[in-house]
The first five atom37 places (N, CA, C, CB, O) and aatype in JSON, in Angstrom:
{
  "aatype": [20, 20, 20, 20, 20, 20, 20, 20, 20, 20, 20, 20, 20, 20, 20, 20, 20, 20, 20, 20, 20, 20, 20, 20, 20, 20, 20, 20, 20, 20, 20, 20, 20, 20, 20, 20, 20, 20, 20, 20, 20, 20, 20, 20, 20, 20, 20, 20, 20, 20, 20, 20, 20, 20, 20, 20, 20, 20, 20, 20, 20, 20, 20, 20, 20, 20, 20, 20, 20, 20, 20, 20, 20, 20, 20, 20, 20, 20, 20, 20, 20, 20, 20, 20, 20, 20, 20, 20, 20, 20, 20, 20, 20, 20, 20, 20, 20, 20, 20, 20, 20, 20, 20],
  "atom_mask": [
    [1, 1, 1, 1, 1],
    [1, 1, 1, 1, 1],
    [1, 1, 1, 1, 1],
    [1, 1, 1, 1, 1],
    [1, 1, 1, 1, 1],
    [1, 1, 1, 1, 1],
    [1, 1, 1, 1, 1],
    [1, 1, 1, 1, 1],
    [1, 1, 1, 1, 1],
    [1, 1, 1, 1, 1],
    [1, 1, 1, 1, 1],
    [1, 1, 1, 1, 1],
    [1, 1, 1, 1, 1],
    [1, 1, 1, 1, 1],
    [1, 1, 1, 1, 1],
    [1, 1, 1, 1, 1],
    [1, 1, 1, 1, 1],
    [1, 1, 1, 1, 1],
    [1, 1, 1, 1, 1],
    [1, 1, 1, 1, 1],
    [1, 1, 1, 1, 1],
    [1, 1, 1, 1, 1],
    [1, 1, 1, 1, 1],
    [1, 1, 1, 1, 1],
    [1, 1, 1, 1, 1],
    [1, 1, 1, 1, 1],
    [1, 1, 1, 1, 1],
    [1, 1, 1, 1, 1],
    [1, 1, 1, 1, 1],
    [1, 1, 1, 1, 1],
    [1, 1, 1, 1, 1],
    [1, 1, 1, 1, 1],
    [1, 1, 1, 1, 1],
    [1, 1, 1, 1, 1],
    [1, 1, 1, 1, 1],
    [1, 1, 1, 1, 1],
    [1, 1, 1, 1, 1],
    [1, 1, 1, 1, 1],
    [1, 1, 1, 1, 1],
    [1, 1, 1, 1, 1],
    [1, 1, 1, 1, 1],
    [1, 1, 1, 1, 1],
    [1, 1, 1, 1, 1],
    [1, 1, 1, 1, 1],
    [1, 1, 1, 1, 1],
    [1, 1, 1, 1, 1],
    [1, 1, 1, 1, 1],
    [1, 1, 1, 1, 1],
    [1, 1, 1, 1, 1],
    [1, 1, 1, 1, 1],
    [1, 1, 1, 1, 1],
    [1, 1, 1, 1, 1],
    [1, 1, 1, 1, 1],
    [1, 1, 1, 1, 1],
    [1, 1, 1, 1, 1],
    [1, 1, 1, 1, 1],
    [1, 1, 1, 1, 1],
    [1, 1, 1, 1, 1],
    [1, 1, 1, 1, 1],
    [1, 1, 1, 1, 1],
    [1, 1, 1, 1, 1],
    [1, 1, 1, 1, 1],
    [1, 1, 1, 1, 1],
    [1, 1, 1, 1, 1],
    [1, 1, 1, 1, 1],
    [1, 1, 1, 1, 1],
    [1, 1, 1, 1, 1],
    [1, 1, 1, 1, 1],
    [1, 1, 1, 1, 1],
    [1, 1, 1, 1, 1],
    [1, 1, 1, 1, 1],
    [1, 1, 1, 1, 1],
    [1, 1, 1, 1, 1],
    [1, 1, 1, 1, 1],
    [1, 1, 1, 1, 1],
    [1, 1, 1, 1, 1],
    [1, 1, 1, 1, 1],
    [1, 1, 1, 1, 1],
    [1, 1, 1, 1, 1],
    [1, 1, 1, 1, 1],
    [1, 1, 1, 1, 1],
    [1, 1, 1, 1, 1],
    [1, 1, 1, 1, 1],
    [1, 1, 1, 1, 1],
    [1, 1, 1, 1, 1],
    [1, 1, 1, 1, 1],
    [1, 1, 1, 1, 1],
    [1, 1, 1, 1, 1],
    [1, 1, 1, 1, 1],
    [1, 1, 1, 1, 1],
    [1, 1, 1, 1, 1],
    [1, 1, 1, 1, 1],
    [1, 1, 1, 1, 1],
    [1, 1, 1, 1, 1],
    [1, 1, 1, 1, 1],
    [1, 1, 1, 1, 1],
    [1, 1, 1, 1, 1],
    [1, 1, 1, 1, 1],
    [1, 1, 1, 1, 1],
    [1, 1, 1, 1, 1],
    [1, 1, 1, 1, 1],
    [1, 1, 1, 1, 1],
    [1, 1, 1, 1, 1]
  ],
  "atom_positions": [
    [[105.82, 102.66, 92.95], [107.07, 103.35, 92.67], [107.77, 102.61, 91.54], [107.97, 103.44, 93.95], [107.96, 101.42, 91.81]],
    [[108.1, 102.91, 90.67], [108.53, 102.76, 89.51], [110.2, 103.23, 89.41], [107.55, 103.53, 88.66], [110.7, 104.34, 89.57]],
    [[110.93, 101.76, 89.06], [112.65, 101.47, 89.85], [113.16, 100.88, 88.48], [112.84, 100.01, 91.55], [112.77, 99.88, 87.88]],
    [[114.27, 101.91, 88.11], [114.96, 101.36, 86.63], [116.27, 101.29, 87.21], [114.9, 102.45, 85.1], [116.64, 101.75, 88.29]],
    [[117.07, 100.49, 86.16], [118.47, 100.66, 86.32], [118.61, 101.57, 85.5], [119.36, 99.59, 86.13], [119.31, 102.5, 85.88]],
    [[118.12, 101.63, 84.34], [118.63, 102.79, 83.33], [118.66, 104.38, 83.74], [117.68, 102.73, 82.08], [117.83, 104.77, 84.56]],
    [[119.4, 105.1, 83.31], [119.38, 106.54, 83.29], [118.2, 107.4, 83.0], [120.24, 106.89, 82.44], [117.79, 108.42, 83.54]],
    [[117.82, 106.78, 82.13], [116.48, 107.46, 81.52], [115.0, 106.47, 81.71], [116.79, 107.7, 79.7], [114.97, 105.32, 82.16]],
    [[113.8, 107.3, 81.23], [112.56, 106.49, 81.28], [111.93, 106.98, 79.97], [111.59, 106.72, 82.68], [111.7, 108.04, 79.4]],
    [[111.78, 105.8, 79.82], [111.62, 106.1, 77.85], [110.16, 106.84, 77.7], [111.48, 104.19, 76.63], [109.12, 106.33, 78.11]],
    [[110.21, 107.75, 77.24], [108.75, 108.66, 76.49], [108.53, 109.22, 78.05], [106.97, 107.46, 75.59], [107.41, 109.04, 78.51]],
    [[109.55, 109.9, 78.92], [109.23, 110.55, 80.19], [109.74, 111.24, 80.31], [109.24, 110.14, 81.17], [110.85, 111.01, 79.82]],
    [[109.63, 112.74, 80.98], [110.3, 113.58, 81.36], [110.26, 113.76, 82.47], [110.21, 114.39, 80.88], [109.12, 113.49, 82.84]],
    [[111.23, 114.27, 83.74], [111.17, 114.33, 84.93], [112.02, 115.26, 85.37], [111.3, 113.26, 85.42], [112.68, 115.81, 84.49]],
    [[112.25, 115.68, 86.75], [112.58, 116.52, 87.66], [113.34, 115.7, 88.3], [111.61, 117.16, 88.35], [112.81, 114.65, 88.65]],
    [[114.83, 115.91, 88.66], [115.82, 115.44, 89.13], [115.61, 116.15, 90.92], [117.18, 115.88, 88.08], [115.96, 117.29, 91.22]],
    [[114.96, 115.11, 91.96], [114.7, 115.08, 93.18], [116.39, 115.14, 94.06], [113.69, 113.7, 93.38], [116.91, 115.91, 94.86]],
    [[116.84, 113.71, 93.26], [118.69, 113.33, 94.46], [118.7, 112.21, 94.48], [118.95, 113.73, 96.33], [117.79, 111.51, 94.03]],
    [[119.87, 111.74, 95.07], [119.87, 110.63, 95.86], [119.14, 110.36, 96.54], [120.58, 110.49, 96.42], [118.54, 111.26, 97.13]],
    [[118.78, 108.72, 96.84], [118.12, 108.17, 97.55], [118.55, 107.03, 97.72], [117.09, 108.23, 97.29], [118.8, 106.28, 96.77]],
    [[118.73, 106.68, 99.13], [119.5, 105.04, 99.73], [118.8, 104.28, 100.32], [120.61, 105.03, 100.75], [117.59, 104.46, 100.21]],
    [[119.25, 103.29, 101.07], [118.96, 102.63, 102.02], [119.53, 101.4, 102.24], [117.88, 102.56, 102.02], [119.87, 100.49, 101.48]],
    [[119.57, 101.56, 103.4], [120.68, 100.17, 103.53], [120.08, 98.75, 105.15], [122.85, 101.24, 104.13], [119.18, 98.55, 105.97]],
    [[121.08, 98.33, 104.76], [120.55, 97.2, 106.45], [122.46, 96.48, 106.69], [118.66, 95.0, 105.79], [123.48, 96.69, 106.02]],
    [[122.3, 95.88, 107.54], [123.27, 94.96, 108.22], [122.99, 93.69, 108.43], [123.59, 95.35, 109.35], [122.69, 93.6, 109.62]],
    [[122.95, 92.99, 108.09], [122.84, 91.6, 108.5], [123.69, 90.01, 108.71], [122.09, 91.44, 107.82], [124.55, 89.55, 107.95]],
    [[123.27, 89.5, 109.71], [124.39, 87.86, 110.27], [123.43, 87.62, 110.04], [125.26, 87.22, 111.78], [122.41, 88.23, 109.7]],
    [[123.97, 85.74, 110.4], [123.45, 84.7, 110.91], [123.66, 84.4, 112.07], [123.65, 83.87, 110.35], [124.53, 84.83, 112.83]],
    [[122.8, 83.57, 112.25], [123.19, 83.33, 114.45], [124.3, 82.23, 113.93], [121.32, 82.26, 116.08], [124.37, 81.78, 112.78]],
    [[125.15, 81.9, 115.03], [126.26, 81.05, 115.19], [125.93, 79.77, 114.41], [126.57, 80.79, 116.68], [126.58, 79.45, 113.42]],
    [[124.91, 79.04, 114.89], [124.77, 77.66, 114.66], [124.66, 77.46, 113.09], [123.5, 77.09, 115.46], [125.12, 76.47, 112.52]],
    [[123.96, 78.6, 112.37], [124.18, 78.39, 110.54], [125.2, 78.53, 110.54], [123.61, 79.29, 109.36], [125.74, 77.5, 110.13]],
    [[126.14, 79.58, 110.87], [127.38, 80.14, 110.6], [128.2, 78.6, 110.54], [127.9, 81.38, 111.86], [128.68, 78.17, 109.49]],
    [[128.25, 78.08, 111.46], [129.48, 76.81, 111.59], [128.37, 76.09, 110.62], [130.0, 75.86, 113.52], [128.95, 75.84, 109.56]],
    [[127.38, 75.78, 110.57], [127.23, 75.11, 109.6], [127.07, 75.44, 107.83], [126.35, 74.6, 110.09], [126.78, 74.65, 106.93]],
    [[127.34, 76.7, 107.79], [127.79, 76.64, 106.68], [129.15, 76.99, 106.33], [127.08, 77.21, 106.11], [129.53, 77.21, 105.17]],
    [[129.85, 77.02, 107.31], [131.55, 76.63, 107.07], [132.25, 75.51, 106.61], [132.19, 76.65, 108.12], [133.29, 75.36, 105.96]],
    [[130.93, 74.3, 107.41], [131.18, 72.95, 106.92], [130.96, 72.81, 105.7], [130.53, 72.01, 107.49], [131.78, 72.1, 105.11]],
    [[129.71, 73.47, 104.78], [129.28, 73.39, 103.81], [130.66, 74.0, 103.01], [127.9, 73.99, 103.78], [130.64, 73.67, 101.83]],
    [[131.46, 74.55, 103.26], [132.32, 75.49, 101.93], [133.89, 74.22, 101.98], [132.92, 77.95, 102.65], [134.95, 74.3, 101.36]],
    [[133.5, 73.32, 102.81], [134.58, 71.97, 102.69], [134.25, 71.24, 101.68], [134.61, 70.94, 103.89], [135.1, 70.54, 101.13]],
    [[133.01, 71.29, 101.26], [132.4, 69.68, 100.49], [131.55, 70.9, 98.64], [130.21, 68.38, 102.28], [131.08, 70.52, 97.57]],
    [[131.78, 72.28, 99.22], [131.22, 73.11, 97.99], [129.67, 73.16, 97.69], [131.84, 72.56, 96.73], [128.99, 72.19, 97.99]],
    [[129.24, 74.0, 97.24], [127.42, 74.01, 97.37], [127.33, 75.62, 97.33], [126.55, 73.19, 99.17], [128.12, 76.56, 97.34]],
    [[126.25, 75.47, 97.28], [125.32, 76.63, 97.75], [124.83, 76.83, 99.37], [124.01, 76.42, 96.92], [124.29, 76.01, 100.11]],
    [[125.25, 78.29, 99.64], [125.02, 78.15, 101.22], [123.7, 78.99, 100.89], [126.37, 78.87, 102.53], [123.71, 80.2, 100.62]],
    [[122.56, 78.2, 100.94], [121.4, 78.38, 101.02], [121.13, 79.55, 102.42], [120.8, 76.92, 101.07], [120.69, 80.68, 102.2]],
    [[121.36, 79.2, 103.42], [121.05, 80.36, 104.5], [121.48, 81.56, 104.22], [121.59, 80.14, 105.76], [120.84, 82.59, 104.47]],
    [[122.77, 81.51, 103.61], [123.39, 83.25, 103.34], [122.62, 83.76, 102.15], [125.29, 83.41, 102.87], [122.17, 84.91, 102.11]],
    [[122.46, 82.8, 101.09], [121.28, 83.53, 100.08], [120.55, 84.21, 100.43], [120.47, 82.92, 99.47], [120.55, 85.37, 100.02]],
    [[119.46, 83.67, 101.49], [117.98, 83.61, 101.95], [118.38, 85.0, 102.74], [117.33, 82.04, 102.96], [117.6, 85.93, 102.56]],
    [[119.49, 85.21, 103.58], [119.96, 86.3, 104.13], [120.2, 88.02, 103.24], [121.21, 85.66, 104.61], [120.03, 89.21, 103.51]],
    [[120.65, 87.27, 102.2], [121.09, 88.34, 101.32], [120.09, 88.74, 100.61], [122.1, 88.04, 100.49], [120.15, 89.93, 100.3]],
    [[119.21, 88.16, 100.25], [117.8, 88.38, 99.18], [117.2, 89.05, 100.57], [116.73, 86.62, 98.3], [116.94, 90.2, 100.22]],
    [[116.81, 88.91, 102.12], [116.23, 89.66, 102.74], [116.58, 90.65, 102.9], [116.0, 89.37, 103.48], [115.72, 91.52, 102.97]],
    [[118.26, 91.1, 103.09], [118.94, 92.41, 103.18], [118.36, 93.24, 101.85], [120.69, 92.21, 103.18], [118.01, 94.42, 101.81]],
    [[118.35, 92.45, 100.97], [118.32, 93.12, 99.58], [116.65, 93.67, 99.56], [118.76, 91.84, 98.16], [116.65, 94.85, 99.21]],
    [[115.45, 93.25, 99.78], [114.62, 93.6, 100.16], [114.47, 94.6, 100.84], [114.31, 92.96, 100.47], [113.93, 95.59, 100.36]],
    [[114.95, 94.56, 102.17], [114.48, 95.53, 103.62], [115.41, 96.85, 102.69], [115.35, 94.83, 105.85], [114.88, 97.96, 102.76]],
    [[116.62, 96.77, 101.95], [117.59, 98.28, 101.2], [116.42, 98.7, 100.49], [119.22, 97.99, 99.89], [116.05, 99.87, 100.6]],
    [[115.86, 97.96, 99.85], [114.89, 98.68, 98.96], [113.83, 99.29, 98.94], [114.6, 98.23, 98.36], [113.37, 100.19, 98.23]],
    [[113.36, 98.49, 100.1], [112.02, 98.78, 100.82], [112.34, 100.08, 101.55], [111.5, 97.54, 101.91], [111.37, 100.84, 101.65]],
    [[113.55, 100.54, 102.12], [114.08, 101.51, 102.74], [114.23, 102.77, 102.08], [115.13, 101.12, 103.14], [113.75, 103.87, 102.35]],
    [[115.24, 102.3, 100.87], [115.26, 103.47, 99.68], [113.78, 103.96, 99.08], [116.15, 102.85, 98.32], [113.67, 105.15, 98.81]],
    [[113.13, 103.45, 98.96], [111.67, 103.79, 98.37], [110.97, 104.29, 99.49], [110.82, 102.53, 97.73], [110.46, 105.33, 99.06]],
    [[110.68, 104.17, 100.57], [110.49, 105.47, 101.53], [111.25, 106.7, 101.49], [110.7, 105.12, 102.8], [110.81, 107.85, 101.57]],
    [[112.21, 106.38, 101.37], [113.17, 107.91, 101.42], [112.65, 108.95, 100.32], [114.99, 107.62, 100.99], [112.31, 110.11, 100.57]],
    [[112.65, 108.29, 98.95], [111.79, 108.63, 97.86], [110.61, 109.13, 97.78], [111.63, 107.84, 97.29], [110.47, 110.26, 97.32]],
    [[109.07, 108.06, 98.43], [108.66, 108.94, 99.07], [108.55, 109.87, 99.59], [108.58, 108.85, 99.32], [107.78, 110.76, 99.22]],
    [[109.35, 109.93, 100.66], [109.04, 111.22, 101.91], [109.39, 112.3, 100.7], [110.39, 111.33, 103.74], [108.48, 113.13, 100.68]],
    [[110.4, 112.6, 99.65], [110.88, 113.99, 99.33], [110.18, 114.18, 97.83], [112.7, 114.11, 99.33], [110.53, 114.89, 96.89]],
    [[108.57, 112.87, 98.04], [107.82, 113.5, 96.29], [108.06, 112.31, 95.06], [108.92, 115.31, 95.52], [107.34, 112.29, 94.06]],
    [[108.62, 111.83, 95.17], [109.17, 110.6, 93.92], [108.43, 110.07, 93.53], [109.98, 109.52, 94.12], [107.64, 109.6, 94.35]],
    [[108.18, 109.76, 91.99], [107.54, 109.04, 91.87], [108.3, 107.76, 91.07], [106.52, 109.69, 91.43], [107.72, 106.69, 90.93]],
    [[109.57, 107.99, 90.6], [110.0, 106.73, 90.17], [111.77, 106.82, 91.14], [109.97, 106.65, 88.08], [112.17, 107.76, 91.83]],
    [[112.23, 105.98, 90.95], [114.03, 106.47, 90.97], [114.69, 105.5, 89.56], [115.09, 105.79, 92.96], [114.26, 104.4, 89.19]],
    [[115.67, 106.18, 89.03], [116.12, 105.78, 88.09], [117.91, 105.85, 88.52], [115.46, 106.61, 86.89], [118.46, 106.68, 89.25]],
    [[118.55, 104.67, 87.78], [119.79, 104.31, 88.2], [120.28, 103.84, 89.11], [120.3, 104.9, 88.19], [121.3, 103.98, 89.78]],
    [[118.92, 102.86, 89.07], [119.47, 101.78, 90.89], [120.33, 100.95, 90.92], [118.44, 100.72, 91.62], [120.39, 100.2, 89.94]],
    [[121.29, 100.74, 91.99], [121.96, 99.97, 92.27], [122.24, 98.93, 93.37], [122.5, 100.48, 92.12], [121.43, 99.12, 94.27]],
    [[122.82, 98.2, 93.57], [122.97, 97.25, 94.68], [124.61, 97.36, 94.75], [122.27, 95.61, 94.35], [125.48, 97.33, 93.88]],
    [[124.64, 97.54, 96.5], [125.92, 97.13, 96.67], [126.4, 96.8, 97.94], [126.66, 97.97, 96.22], [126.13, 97.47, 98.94]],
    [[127.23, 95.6, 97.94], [127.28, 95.09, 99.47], [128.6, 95.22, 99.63], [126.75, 93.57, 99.86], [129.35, 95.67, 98.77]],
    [[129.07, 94.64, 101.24], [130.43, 94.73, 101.77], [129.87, 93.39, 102.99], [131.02, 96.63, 102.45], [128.86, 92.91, 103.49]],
    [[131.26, 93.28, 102.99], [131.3, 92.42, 104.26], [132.1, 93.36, 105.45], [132.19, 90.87, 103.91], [133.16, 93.98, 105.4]],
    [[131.02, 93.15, 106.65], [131.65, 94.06, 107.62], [131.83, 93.03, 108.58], [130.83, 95.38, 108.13], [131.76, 93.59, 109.68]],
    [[132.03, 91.76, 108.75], [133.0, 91.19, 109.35], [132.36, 89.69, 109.21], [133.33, 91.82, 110.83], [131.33, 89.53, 108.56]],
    [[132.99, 88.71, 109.79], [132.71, 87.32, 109.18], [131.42, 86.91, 109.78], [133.88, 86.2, 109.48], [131.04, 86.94, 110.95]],
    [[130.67, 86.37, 108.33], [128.85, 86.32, 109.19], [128.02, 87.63, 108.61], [128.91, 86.6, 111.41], [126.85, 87.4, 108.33]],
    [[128.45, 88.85, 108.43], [127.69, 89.8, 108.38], [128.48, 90.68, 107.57], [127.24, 90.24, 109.62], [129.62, 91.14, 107.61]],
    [[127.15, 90.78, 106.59], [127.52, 91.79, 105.24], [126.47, 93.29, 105.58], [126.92, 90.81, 103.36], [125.58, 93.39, 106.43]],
    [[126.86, 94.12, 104.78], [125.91, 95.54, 104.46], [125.54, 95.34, 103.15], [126.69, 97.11, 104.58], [126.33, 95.02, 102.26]],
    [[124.37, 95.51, 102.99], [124.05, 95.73, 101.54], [123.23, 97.21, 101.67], [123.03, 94.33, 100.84], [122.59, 97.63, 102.63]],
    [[123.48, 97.85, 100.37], [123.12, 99.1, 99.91], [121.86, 99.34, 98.67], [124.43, 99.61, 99.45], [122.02, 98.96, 97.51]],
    [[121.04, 99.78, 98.98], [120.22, 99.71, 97.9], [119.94, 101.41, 97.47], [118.81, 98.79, 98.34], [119.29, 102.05, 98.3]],
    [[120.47, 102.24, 96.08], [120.86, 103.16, 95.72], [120.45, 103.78, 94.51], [121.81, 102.98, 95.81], [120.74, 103.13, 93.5]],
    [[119.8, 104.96, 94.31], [119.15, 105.77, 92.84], [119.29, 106.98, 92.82], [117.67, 105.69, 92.55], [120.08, 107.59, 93.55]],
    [[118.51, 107.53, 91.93], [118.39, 109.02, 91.84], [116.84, 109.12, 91.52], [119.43, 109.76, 90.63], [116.29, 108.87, 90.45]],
    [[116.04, 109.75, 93.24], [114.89, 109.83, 93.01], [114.44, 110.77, 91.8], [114.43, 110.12, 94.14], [115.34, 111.47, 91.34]],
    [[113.18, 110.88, 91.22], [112.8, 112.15, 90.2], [111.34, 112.32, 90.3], [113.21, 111.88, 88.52], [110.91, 111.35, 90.93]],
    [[110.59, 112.93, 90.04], [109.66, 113.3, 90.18], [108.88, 113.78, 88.18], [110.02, 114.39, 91.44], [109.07, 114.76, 87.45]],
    [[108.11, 112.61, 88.05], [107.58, 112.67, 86.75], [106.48, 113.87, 86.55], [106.97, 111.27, 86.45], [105.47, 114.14, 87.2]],
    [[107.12, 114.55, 85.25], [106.24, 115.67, 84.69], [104.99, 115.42, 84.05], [106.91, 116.36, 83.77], [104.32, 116.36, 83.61]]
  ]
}
């Protein structure tokens, strides 16, 4: 599956399929959590929430590209990423395009 940010796909023409998403939820269990609270006293990189966020960011994508699938796609163009925090510990991330189907 073939994933641009751009609008277009250069020397391609295609069939405008829709939207296509996918998303996840994800924490940490307690014991990172306090320990990386300690970590935002002394400044750094909270390595666990990275490692968290690069997996959320994965499993959105991996999600959106099935969806794509199922309705014919062969690329999506105009992807995006976008997260929220839905409460302390645990963000949503969104992974977001416009499937199309190449002529």
């Amino acid at each position: 599956m073939l994933i641009v940010t751009t609008e277009m796909i250069a020397g391609k023409d295609y069939e405008t399929l829709g939207l296509v998403k996918g998303s996840t939820i994800q924490s940490k269990n307690i014991g990172k959590d306090i320990g990386s609270s300690f970590k935002t006293l002394v400044g750094g990189e909270l390595k666990s929430y990275t490692k968290m966020m690069d997996e959320a960011r994965a499993l959105a994508t991996k999600r959106m590209v099935e969806e794509a699938q199922g309705i014919g796609a062969d690329a999506i163009v105009s992807f995006r990423y976008a997260s929220s925090s839905i409460m302390a510990g645990a963000a949503e991330v969104i992974a977001y395009g416009t499937a199309v189907k190449l002529k």
